[in-house]
N, C-alpha and C positions, 0 to 999 in steps of 0.2 A: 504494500500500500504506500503510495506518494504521500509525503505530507508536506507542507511546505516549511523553508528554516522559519519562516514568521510563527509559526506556530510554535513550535516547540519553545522549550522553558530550558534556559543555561542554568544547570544545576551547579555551575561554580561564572562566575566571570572571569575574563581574562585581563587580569590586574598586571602586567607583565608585555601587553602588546601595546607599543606605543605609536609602529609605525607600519602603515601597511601599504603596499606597491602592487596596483593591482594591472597586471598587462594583460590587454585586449578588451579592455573594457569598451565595449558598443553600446549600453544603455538601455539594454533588453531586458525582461523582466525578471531573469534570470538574476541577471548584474545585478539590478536595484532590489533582489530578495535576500541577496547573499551578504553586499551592506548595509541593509537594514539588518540581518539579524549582530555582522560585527560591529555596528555601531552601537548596537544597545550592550552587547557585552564588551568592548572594550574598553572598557571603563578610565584606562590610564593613556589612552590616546591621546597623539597631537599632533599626527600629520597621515593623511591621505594621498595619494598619489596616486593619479587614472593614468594610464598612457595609452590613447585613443591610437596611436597609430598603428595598432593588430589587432585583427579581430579572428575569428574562429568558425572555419568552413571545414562541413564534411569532417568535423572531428580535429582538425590541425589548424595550430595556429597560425597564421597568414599575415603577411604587411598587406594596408589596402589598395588597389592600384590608382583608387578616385578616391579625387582631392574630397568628392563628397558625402564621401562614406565617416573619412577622421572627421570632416564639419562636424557633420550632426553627430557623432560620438562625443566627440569635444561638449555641445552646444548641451546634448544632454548629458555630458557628465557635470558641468560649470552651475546646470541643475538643483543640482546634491546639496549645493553652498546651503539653500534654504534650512535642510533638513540637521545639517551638522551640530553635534554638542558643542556648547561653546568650548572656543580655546583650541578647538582641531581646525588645522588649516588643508584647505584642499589645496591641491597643485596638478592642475593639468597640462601634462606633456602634450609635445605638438612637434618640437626640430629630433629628428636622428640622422645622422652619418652616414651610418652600414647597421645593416643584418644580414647576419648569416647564418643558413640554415645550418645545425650540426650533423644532426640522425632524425630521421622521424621523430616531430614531437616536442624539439627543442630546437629554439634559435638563440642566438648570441646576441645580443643588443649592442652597440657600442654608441652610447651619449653623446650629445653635443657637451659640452662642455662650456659653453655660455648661457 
């Protein structure tokens, strides 16, 4: 049986995650179930990070190849801002360099650095 993370009840909170970097964030309901439910438990949060510029086809993670696909990931991750505990700052990613794919599954990011 499905249930969804909203639903369920954190029998402990996560007093210990402060930072969380979420890659491939597109803004599906998927996305916004998964930090709704670590927004309410992470209680010692203070920084958020979406980086819209992957998203997830057919199972593997992808760079997108339209500029308007990271828009609207961006547009609805910058969203969130409303929803956030005080004190946690979102930051959403937008310039990369390179990616590179390694094996199936996983890619290499490498940052802008500005």
């Amino acid at each position: 049986m499905y249930r969804k993370l909203t639903e369920l009840v954190a029998k402990e909170q996560h007093g210990c995650l402060k930072v969380i970097e979420f890659i491939g964030f597109v803004g599906c309901s998927a996305d916004r179930e998964l930090l709704q439910y670590l927004l309410k438990t992470a209680i010692s949060l203070k920084k958020l990070t979406l980086d819209t510029s992957f998203g997830y086809f057919n199972g593997k993670l992808r760079q997108w190849d339209n500029p308007k696909h990271t828009q609207a990931a961006r547009s609805r991750g910058k969203q969130l801002e409303t929803t956030l505990p005080p004190g946690v700052e979102l930051v959403v990613l937008e310039d990369f360099v390179k990616s590179i794919s390694l094996k199936e599954g996983f890619i290499l990011v490498i940052k802008n650095a500005s």
